[in-house]
VOGU-3710 file (C-alpha; in Angstrom, 3 decimals, decimal comma):
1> xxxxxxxxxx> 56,309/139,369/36,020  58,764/141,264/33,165  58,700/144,451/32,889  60,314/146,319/29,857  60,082/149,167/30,545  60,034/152,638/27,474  61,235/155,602/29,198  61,271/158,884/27,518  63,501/159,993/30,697  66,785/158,826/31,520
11> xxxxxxxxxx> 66,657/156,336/34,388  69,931/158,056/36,432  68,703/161,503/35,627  68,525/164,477/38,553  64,997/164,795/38,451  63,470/161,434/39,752  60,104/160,574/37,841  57,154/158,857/38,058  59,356/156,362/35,212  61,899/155,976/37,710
21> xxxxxxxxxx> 59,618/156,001/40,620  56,719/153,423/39,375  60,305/150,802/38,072  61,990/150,450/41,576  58,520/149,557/43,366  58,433/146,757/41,017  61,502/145,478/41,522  61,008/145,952/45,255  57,949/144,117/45,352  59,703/140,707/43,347
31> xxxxxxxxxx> 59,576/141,826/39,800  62,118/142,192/37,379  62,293/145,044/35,830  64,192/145,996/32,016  64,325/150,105/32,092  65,277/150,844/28,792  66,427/154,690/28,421  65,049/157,106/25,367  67,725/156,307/23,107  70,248/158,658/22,579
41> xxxxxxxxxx> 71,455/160,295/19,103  73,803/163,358/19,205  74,642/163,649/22,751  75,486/159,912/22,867  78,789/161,238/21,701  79,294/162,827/25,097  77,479/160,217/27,033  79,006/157,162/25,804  79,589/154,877/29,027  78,202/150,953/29,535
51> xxxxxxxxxx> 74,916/150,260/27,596  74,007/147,719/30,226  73,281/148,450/33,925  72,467/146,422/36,729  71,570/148,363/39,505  70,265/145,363/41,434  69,018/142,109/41,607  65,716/142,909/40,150  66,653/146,344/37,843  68,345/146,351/34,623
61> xxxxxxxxxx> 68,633/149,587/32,640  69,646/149,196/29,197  71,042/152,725/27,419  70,477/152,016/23,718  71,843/154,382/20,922  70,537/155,504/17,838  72,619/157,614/15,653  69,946/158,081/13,072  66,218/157,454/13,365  64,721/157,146/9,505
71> xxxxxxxxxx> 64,377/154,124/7,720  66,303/152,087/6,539  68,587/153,258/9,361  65,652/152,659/12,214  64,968/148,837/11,277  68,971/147,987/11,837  68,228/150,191/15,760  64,755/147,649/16,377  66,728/145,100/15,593  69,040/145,731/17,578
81> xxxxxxxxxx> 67,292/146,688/20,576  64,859/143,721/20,427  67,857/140,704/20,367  69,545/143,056/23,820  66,086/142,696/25,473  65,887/139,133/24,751  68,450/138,263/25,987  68,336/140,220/28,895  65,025/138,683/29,707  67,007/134,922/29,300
91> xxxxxxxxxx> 69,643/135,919/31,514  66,755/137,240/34,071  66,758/133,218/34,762  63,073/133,333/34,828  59,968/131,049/34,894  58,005/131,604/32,267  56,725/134,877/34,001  54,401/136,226/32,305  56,076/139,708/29,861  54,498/143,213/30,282
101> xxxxxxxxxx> 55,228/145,873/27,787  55,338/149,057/29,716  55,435/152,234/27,313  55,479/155,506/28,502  58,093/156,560/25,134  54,863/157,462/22,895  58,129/158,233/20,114  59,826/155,622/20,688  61,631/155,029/17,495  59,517/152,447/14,849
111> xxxxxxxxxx> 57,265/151,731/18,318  55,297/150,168/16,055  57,224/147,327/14,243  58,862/146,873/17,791  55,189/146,078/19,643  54,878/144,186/16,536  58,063/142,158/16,904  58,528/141,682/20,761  56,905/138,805/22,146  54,604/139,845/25,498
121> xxxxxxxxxx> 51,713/138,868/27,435  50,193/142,229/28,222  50,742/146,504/26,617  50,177/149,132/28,942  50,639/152,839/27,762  51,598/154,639/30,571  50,338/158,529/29,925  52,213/160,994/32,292  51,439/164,346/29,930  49,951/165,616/27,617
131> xxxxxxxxxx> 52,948/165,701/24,763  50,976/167,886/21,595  51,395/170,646/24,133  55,511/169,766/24,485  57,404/173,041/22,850  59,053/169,914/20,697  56,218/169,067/19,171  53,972/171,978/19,432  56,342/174,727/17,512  58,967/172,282/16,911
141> xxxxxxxxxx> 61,460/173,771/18,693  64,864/172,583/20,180  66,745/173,166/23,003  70,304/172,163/21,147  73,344/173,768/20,367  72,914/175,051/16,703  75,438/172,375/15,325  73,375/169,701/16,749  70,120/171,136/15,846  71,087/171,102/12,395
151> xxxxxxxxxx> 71,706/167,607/12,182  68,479/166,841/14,108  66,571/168,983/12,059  67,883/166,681/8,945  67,255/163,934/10,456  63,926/164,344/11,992  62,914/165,538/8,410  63,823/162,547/7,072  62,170/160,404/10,072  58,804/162,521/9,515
161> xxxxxxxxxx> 59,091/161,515/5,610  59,955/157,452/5,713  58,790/156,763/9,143  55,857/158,818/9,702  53,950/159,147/6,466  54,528/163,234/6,477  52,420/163,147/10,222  54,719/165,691/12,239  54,510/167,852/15,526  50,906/167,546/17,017
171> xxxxxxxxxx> 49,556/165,554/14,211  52,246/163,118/14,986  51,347/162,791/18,666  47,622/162,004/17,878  47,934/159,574/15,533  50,600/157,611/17,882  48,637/158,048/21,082  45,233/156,820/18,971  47,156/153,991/17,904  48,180/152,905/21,404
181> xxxxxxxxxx> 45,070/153,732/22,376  43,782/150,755/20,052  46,188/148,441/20,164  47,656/147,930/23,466  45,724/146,147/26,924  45,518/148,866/29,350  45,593/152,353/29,275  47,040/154,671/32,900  46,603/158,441/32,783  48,464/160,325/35,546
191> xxxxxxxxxx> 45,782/163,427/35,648  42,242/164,072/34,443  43,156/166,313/31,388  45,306/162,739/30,314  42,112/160,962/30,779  40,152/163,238/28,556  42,187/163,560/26,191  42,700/159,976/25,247  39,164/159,340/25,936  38,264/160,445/22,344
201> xxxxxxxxxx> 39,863/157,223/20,978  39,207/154,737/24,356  36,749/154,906/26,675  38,419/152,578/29,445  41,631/154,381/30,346  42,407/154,146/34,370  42,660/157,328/35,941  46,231/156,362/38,510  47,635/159,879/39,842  51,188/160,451/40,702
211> xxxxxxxxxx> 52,194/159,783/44,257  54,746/160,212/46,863  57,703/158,572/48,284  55,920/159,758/51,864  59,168/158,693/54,375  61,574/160,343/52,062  59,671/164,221/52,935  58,268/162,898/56,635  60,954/163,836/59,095  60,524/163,357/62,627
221> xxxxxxxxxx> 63,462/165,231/63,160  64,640/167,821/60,476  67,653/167,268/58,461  70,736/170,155/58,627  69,935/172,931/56,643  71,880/173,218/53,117  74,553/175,836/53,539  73,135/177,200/50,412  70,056/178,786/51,873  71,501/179,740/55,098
231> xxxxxxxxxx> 71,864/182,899/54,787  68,702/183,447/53,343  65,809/184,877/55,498  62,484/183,280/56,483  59,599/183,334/55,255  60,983/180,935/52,961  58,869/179,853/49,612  59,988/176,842/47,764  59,676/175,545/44,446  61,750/172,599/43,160
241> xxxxxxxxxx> 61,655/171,343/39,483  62,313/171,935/35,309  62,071/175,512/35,222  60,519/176,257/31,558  57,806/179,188/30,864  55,437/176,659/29,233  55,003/175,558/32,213  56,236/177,799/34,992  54,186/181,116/35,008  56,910/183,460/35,739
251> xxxxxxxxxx> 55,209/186,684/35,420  53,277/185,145/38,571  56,356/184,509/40,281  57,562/187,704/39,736  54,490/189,414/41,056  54,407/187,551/44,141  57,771/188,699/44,240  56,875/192,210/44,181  54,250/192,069/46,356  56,010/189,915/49,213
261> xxxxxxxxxx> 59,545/191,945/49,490  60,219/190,798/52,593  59,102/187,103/51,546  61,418/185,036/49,562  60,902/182,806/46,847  64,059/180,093/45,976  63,542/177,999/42,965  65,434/174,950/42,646  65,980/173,372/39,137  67,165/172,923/36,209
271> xxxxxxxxxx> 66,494/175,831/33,616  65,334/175,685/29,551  65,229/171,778/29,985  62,150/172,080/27,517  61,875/175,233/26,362  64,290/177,385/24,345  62,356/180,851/24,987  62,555/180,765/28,499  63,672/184,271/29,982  64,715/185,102/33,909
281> xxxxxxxxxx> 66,162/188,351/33,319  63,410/190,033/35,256  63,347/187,401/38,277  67,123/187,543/38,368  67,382/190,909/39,304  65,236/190,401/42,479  66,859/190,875/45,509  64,338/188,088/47,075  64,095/185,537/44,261  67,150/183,043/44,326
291> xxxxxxxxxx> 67,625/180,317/42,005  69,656/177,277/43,448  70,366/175,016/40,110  69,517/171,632/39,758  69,893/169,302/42,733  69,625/165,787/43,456  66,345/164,248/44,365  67,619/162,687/47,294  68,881/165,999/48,322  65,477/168,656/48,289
301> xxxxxxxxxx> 63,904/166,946/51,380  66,690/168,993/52,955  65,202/172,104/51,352  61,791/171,435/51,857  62,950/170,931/55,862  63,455/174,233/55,620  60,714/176,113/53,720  58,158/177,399/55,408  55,879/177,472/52,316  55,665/175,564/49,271
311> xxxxxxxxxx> 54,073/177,042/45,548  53,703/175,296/42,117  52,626/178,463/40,287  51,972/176,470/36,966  50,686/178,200/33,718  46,785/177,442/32,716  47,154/175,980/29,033  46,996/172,898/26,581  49,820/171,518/27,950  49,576/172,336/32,161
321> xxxxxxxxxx> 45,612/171,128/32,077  47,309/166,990/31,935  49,743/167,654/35,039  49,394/166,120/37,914  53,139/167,360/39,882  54,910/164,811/42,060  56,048/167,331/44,132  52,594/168,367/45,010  51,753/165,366/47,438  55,731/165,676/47,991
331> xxxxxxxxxx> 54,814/169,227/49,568  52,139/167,525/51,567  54,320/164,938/53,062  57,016/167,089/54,306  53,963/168,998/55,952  53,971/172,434/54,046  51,180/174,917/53,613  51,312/173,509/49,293  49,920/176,432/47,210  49,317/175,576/42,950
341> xxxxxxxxxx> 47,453/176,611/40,166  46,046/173,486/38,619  42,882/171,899/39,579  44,221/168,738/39,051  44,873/167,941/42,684  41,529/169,884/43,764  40,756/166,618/45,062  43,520/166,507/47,506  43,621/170,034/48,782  43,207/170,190/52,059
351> xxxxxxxxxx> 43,858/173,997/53,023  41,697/175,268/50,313  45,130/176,593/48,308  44,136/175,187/44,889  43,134/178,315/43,033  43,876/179,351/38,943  43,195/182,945/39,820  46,805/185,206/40,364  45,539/187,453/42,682  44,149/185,003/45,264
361> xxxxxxxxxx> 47,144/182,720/44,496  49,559/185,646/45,677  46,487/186,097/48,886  47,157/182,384/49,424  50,502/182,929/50,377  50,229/185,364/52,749  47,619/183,377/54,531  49,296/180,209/54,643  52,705/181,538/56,110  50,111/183,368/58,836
371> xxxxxxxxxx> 48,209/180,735/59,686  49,879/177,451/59,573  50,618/174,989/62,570  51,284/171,833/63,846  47,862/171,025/63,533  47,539/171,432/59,959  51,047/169,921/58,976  49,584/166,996/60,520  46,520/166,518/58,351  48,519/167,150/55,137
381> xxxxxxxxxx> 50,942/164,538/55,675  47,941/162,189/56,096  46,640/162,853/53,012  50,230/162,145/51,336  50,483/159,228/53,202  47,901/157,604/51,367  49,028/158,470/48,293  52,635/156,642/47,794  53,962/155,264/45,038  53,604/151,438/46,607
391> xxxxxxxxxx> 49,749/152,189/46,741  49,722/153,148/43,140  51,925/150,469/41,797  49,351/148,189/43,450  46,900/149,603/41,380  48,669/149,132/38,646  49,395/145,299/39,167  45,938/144,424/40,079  44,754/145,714/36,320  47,748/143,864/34,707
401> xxxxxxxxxx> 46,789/140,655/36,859  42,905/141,061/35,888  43,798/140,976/32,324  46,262/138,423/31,868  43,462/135,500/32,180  41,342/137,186/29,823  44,480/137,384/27,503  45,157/133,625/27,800  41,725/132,480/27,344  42,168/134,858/24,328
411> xxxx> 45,100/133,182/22,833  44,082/129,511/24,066  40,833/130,254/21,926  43,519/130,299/18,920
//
């Protein structure tokens, strides 16, 4: 099959999705794949470069650019973006595979006259959060340079009026996610807060967690440790990750900070990615907190090689309740005692750590570092191990295959 694929993360960003993850399995497993980025307006300026991308054989990843995202302006950008991913899909050489529309961009820009326009076989929303609760659309909020802000603010005000019928923030995101609800084939949810969510407008939505690339974070043999944590004592609790106080509850890192002094807790990650309120002055000044910056994907198997502990201490709210974290089962697979918040992955907790009370969360970790063994890092990597991202995309392909005859019986009926 085709897959065109709507991102709302950059393909060749840091911070490897499940977008990223879920488009190389299908070109590894024969299919080709059209990743087309969120497309840039302001910062394009900065990250002009090729539009066009081959990164192999089976993966193209197309970098469109929209300067302005109101009508009449919008029309000239579908346009646009529709005759590139034509004729990328001619140049794919193909035969007559059959064309999957893959959206996980719930605002993608005029999504609708673009569904409407591109010629496909089967629509799949793809939901990976639970976007009302996104600071962007919850408070509207930016995380921009106040030049830049300005001229988004114009012309998102101008995109809310033409484009959106005066629907903005969290109004916005439910009438978009009700229409995809009833207009596309299938619809994946990555957690069981997604599923409930868009339950209220579709009762059939497939409930496909996130996974694990399990022989990235399963080393027989660890790798050298990063000269970056070195120097810094064991016990050793790791986080990796967007580091944003919507979702990151920092006061609870900071108390297990306090009460572990001798424990120490290094964060690596990118900070305010989301979230323009976001404030470390407090962690900072801990002698036993240490924040790393962002790092490549391919690099924190390293880290976790070296943790002796691993804790998602996530926030309980609107937003948190539809997260399902990669780097849980990520945790698992490298074999570390994985503490978190969210009940989400209750299902696949196999040391009892899943708890959404603070003071047995900060109890957990003291336990785990005590007790863990070889024994134990044994049965969590088995769990992870049946949880990679080939396993899921198989999923996923099975419910595309099962409805493409019932699609063209549909159309032959015509």
């Amino acid at each position: 099959m085709v897959f065109v694929i709507l991102s709302n993360q950059q393909f060749d960003s840091k911070l490897k999705t499940n977008k990223w993850q879920v488009a190389n399995q299908l070109a590894k497993k024969g299919h080709k794949v059209i990743f087309v980025d969120p497309p840039l307006r302001f910062k394009a300026l900065k990250s002009l470069g090729k539009p066009i991308e081959n990164k192999n054989d089976n993966l193209i990843i197309y970098k469109p650019i929209n300067f302005l995202n109101f009508k009449p302006f919008s029309y000239l950008n579908t346009f646009s973006h529709l005759n590139v991913i034509k004729s990328l899909i001619q140049g794919l050489n193909t035969n007559n595979e059959k064309v999957v529309l893959y959206i996980y961009h719930f605002d993608f820009p005029d999504l609708r006259e673009f569904k409407a326009k591109f010629e496909h076989d089967v629509s799949v929303y793809d939901c990976v959060d639970i976007y009302s609760a996104f600071p962007e659309y919850a408070t509207g909020k930016k995380v921009n340079p106040s030049i830049v802000a300005l001229f988004q603010k114009i012309d998102d005000f101008l995109k809310i009026k033409f484009n959106q019928s005066g629907l903005k923030l969290k109004a916005w995101v439910d009438d978009q996610e009700k229409w995809l609800c009833e207009n596309v084939d299938l619809v994946f949810a990555s957690a069981p807060g997604i599923v409930t969510r868009l339950n209220q407008w579709r009762e059939d939505v497939h409930y496909l967690p996130n996974a694990v690339d399990f022989e990235k974070f399963d080393h027989k043999v660890k790798d050298p440790e990063p000269l970056d944590i070195k120097d810094i004592p064991h016990p050793r609790i790791g986080f990796s990750g967007a580091i944003d106080s919507y979702k990151n509850n920092i006061s609870l890192i900071e108390k297990c900070a306090k009460t572990y002094p001798n424990y120490h807790f290094i964060l690596i990650g990118p900070k305010k990615v989301s979230d323009p309120n976001l404030d470390l002055t407090q962690l900072k000044s801990m002698k036993n907190v240490h924040f790393l910056g962002e790092k490549l994907w391919e690099q924190t198997p390293s880290y976790f090689d070296h943790f002796d502990a691993y804790f998602i201490p996530y926030n309980l709210n609107d937003y948190t309740i539809g997260c399902h974290p990669i780097k849980y089962f990520e945790g698992l697979a490298a074999g570390l005692p994985t503490l978190i918040t969210l009940s989400s992955v209750k299902e696949f907790d196999p040391d009892n750590y899943v708890t959404g009370d603070d003071e047995q969360f900060i109890k957990n970790i003291e336990y785990a570092i005590n007790t863990d063994n070889a024994d134990k890092r044994v049965v969590r990597k088995a769990l992870a191990k049946q949880h990679t991202w080939s396993n899921k995309v198989e999923k996923q392909l099975a419910l595309i295959s099962a409805d493409l005859p019932e699609k063209i019986n549909t159309i032959s009926c015509h």
